[in-house]
C-alpha positions as YAML, in Angstrom:
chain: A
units: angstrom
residues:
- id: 1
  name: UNK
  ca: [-113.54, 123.94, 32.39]
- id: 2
  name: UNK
  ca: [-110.92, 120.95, 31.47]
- id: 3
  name: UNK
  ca: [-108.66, 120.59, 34.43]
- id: 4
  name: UNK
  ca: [-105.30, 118.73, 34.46]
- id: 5
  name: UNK
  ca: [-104.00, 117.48, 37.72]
- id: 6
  name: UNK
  ca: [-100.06, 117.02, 37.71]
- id: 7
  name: UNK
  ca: [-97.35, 116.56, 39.64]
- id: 8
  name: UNK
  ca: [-93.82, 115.30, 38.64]
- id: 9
  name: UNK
  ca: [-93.37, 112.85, 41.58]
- id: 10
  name: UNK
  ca: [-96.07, 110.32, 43.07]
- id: 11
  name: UNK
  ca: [-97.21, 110.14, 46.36]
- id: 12
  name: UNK
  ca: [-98.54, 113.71, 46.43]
- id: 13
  name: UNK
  ca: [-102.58, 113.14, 46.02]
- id: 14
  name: UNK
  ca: [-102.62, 113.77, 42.63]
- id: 15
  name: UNK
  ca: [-105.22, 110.88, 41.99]
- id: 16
  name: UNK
  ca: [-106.75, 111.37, 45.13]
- id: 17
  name: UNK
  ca: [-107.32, 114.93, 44.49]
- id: 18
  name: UNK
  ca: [-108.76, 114.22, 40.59]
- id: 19
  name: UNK
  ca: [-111.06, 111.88, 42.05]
- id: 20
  name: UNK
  ca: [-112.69, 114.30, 45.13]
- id: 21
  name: UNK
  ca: [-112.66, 117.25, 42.66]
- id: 22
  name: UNK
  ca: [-114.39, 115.12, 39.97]
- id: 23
  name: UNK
  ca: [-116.94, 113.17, 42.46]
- id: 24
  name: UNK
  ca: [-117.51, 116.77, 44.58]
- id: 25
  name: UNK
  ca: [-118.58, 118.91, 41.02]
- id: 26
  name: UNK
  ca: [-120.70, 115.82, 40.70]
- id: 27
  name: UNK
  ca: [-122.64, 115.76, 43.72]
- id: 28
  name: UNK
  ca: [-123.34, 119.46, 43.18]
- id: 29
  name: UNK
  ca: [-125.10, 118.61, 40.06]
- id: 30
  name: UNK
  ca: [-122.61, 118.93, 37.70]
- id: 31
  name: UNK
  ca: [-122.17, 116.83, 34.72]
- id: 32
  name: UNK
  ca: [-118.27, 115.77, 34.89]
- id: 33
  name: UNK
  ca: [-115.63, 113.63, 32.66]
- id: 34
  name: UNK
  ca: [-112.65, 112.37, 34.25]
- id: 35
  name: UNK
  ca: [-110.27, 111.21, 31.81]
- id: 36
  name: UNK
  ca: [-107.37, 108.74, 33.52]
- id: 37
  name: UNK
  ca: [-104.24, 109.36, 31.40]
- id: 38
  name: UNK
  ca: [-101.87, 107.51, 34.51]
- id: 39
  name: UNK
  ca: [-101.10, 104.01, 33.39]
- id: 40
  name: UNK
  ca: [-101.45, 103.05, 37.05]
- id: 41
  name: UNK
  ca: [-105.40, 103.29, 36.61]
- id: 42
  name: UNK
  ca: [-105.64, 104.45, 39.86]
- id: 43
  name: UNK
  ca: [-108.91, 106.59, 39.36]
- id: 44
  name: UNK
  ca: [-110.54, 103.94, 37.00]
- id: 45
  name: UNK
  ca: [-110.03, 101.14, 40.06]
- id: 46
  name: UNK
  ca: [-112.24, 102.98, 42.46]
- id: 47
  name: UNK
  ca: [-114.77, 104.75, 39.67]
- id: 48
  name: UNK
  ca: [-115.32, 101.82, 38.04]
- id: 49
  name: UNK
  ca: [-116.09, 98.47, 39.73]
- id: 50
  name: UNK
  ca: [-116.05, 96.64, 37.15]
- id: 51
  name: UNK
  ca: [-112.78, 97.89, 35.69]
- id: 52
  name: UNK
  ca: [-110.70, 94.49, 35.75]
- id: 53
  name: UNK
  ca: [-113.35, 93.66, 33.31]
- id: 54
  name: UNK
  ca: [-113.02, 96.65, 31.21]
- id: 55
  name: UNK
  ca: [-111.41, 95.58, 27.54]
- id: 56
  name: UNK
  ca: [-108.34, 97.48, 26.28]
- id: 57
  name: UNK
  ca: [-110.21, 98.75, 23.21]
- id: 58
  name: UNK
  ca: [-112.59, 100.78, 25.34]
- id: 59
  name: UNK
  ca: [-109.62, 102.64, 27.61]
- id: 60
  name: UNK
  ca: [-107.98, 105.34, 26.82]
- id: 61
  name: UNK
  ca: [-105.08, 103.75, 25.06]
- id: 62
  name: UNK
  ca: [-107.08, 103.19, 21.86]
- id: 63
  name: UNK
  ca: [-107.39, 106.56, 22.11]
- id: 64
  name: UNK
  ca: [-103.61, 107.72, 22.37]
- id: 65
  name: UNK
  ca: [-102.50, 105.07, 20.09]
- id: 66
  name: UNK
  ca: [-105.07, 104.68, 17.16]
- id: 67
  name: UNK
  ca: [-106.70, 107.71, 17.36]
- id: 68
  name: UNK
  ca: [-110.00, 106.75, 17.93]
- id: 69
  name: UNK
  ca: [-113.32, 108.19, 19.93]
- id: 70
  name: UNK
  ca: [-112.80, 108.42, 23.67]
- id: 71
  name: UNK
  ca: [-114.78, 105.68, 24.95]
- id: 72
  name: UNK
  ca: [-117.05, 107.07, 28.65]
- id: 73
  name: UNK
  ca: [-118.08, 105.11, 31.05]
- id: 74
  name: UNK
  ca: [-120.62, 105.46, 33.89]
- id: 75
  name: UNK
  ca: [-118.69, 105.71, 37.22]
- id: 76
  name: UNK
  ca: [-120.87, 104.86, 40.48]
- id: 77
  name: UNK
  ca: [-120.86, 108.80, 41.34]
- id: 78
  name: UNK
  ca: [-124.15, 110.21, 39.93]
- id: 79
  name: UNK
  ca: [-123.05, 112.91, 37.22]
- id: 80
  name: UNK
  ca: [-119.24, 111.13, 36.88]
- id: 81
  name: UNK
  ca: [-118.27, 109.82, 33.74]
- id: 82
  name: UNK
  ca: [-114.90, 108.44, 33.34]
- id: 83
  name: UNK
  ca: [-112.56, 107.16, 30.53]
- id: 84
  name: UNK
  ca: [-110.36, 104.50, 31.72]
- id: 85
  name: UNK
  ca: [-106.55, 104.20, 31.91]
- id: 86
  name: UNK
  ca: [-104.47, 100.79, 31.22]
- id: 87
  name: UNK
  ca: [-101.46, 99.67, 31.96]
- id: 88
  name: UNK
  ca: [-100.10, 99.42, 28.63]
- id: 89
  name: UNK
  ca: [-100.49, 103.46, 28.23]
- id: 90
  name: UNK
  ca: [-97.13, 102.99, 29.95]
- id: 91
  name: UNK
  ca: [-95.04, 102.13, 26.44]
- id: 92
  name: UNK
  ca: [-97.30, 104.75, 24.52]
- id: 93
  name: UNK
  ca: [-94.56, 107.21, 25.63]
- id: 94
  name: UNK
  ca: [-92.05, 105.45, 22.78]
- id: 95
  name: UNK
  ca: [-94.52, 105.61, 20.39]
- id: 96
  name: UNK
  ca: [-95.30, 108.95, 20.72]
- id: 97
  name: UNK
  ca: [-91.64, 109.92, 20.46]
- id: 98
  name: UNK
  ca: [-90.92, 108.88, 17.16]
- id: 99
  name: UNK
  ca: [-94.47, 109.73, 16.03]
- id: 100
  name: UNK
  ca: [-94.48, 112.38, 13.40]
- id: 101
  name: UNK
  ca: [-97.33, 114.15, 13.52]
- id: 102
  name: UNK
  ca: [-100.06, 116.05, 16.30]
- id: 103
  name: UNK
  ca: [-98.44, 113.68, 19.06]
- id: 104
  name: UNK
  ca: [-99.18, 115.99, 21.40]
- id: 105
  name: UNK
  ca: [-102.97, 116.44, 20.21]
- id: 106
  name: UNK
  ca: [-104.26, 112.92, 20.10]
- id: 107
  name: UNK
  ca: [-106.13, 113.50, 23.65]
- id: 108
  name: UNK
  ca: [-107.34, 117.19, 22.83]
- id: 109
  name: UNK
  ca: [-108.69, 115.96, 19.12]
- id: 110
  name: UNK
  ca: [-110.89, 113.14, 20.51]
- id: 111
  name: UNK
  ca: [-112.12, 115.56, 24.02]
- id: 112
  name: UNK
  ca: [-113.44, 118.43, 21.72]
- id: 113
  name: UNK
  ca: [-115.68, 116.10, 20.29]
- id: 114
  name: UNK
  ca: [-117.46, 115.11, 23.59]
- id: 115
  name: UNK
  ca: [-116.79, 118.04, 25.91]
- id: 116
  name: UNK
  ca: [-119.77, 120.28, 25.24]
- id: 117
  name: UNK
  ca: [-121.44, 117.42, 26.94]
- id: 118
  name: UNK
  ca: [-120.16, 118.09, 30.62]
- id: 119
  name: UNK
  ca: [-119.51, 121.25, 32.59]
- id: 120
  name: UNK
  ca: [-116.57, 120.00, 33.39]
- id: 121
  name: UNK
  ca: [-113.20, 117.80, 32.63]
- id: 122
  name: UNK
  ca: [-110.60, 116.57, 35.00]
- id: 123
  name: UNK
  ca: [-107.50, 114.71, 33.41]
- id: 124
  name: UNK
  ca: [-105.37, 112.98, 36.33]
- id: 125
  name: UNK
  ca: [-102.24, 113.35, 34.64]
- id: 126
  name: UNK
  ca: [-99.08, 110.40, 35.15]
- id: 127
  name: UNK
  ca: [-96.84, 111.13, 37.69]
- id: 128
  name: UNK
  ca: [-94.21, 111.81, 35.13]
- id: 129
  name: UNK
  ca: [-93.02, 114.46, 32.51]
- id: 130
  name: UNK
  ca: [-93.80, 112.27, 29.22]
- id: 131
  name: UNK
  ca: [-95.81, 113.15, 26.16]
- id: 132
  name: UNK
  ca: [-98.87, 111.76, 28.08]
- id: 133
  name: UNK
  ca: [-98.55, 114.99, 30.60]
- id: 134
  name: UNK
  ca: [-97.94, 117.12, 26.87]
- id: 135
  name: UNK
  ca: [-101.58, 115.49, 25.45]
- id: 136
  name: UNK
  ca: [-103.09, 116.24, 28.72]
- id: 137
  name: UNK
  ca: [-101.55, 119.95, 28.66]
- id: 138
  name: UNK
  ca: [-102.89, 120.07, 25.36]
- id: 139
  name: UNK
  ca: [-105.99, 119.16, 26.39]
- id: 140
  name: UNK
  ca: [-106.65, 120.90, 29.23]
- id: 141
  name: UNK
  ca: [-107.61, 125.29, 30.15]
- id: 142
  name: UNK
  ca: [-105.96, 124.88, 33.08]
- id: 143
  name: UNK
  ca: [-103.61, 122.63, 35.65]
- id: 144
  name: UNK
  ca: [-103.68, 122.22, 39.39]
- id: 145
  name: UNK
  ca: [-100.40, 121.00, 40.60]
- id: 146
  name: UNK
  ca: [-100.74, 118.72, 43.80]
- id: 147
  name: UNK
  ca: [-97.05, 119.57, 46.11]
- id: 148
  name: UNK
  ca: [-97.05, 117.29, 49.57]
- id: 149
  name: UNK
  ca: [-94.38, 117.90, 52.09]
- id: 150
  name: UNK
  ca: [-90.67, 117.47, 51.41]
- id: 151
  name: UNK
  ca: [-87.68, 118.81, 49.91]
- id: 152
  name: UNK
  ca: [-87.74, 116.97, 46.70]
- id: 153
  name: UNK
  ca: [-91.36, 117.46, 46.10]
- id: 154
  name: UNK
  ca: [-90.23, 121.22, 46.11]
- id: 155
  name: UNK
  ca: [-87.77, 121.14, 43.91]
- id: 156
  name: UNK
  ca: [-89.92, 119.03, 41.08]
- id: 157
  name: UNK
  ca: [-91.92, 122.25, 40.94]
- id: 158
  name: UNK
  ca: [-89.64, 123.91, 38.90]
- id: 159
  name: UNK
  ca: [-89.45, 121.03, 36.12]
- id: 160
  name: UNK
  ca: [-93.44, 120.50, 35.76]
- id: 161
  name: UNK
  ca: [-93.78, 124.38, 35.56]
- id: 162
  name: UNK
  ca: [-91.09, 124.31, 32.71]
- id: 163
  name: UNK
  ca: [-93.20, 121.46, 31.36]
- id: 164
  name: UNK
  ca: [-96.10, 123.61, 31.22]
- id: 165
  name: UNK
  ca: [-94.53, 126.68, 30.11]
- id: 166
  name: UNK
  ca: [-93.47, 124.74, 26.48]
- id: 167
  name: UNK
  ca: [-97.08, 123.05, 26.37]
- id: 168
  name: UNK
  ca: [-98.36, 126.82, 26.47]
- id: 169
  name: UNK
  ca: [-95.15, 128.47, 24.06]
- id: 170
  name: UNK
  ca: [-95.78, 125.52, 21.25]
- id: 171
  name: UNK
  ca: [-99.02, 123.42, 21.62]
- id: 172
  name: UNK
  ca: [-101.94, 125.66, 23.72]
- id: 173
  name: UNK
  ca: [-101.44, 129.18, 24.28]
- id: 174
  name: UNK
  ca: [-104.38, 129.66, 26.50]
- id: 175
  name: UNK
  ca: [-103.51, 126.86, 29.22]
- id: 176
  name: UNK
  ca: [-102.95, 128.44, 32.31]
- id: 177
  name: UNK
  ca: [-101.63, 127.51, 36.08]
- id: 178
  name: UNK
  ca: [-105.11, 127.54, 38.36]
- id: 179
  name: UNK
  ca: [-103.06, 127.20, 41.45]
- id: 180
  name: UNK
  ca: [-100.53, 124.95, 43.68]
- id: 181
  name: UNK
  ca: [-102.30, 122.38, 45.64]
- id: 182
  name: UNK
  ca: [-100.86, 121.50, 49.30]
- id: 183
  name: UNK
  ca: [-101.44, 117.95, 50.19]
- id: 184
  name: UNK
  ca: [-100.71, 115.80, 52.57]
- id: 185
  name: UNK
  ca: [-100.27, 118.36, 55.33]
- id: 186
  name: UNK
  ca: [-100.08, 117.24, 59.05]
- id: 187
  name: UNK
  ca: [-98.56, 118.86, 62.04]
- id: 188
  name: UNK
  ca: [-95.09, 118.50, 61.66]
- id: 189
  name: UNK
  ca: [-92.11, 120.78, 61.27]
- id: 190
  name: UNK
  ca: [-91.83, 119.30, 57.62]
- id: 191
  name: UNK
  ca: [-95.11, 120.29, 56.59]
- id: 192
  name: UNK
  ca: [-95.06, 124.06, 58.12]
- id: 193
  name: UNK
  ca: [-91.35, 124.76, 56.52]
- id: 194
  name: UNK
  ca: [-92.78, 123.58, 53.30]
- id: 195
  name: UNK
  ca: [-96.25, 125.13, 53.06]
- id: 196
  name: UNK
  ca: [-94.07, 128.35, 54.15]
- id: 197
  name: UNK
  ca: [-91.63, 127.88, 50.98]
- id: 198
  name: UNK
  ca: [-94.01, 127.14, 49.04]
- id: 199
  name: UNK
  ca: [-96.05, 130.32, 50.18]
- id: 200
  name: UNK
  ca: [-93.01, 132.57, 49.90]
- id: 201
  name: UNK
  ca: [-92.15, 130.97, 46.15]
- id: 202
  name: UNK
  ca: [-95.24, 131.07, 44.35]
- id: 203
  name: UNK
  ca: [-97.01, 133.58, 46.84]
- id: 204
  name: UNK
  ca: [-100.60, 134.04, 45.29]
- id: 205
  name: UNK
  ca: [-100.46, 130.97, 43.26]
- id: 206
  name: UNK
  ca: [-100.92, 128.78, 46.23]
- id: 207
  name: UNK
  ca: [-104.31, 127.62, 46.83]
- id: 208
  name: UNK
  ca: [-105.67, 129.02, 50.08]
- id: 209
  name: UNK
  ca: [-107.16, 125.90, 51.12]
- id: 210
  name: UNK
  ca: [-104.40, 123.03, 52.36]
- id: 211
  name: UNK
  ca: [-105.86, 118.95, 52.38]
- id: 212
  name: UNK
  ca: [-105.29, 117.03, 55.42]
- id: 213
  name: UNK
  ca: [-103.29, 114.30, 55.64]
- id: 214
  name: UNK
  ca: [-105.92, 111.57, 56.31]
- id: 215
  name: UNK
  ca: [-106.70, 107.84, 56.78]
- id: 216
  name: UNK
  ca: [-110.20, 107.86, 55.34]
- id: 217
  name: UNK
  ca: [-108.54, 108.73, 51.71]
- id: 218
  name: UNK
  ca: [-106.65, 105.72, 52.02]
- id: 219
  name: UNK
  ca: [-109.32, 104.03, 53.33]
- id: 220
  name: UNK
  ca: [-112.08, 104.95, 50.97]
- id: 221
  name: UNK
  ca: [-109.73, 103.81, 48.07]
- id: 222
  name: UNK
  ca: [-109.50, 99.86, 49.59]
- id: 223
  name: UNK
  ca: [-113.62, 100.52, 49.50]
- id: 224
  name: UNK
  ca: [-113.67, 101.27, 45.79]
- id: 225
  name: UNK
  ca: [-115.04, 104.91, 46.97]
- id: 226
  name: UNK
  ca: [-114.71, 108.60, 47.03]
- id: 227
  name: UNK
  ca: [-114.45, 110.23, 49.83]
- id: 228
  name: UNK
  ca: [-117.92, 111.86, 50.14]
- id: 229
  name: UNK
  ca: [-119.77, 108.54, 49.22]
- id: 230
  name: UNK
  ca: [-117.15, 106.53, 52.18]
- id: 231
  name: UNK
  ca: [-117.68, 109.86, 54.88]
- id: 232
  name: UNK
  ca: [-119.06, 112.69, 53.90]
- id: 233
  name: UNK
  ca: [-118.02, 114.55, 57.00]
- id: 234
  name: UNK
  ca: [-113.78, 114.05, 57.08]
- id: 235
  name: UNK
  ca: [-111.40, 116.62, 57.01]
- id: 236
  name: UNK
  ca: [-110.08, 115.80, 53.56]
- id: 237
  name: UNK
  ca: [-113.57, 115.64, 52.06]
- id: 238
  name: UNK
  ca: [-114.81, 119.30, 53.97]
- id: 239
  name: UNK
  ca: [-111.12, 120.27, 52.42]
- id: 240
  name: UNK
  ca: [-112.08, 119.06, 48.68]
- id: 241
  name: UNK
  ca: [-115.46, 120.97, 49.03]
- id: 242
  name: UNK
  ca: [-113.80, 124.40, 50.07]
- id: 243
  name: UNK
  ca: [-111.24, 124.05, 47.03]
- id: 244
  name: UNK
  ca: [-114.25, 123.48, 44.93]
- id: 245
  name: UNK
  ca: [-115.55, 127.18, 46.44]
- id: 246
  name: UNK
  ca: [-111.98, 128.81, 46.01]
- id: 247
  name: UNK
  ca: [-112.18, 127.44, 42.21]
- id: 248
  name: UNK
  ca: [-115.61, 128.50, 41.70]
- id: 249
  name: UNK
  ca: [-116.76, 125.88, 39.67]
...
């Protein structure tokens, strides 16, 4: 299955979440791609060591821009592969614009030429409605959207939905919503009043299993690791592995 993970606003575990999903599937065997199209490279700086030495040609923007092969690389979680971000995917949004034709394809042309070689895909999508989140749309069976506590997390819902609703009407009729992901949840009045909104909103589109606000994300990132490779046994990476059960992947 090719999974995109969205959200409109950052700051919600979007990244976080692509990376546990992609590095979980993989050390249950599976043979995974994770495809960075966030110009912050967030995903490629802890998969790949060696990213700062990486050279723009073998990133995804070659990709988005010229139209050539996605280029994989081995990340250091057995069964991972991962195609780079870089920064400069951040003008490819002007470009794309005033391209006239498949603008919204360039990411799902080069993927269906690799992606009978994994079992599964995850695209960590920008944190920002562009033509970047329309290629990964495009791309992609299905989306997870990640939604942490707060008012204004709630209300960018309704924009990334509409988002996905005119990927679906004009570009991929199949793609489908897999489910809201709750982040960032802790024991605060803020996070139960949300969860509970959400809940009521979107009632069985709202993942039954809820991440943890935890340290050892954050700290696993600063280590250049996942979460199951930095400790196996925190909340947030038991919480990844139950959301891998509920998706039955």
């Amino acid at each position: 299955m090719k999974i995109a993970i969205a959200s409109q606003k950052g700051g919600t575990g979007k990244t976080t979440s692509s990376i546990s999903l992609a590095a979980g599937l993989g050390r249950q065997n599976k043979k995974v791609l994770l495809i960075d199209i966030d110009s912050q490279a967030n995903s490629s700086k802890v998969l790949l060591p060696h990213y700062q030495n990486v050279p723009t040609e073998e990133t995804l923007h070659r990709t988005i821009l010229e139209r050539k092969p996605l280029v994989t690389h081995s990340s250091f979680v057995p069964g991972v592969d991962i195609v780079p971000a870089h920064i400069l995917l951040s003008n490819t949004d002007i470009e794309l614009t005033i391209a006239k034709d498949h603008r919204e394809a360039r990411l799902a042309t080069q993927l269906d030429k690799v992606q009978d070689q994994y079992d599964h895909v995850i695209i960590d999508c920008p944190p920002a409605l562009s033509w970047l989140t329309v290629n990964a749309f495009t791309a992609a069976d299905a989306v997870i959207i990640t939604v942490a506590p707060g008012y204004f997390e709630l209300d960018s819902i309704t924009q990334i939905l509409k988002t996905l609703e005119e990927t679906r009407d004009y570009y991929n009729p199949s793609l489908r919503l897999l489910g809201f992901l709750f982040t960032m949840s802790d024991p605060t009045v803020n996070t139960r009043t949300s969860l509970k909104v959400l809940r009521q909103t979107y009632t069985d589109r709202v993942f039954n299993t809820v991440i943890p606000r935890n340290t050892d994300n954050r700290d696993s990132h600063f280590q250049k690791q996942d979460i199951f490779s930095y400790k196996p046994t925190a909340k947030s990476a038991l919480a990844y592995l139950r959301l891998i059960e509920e998706l039955e992947l």
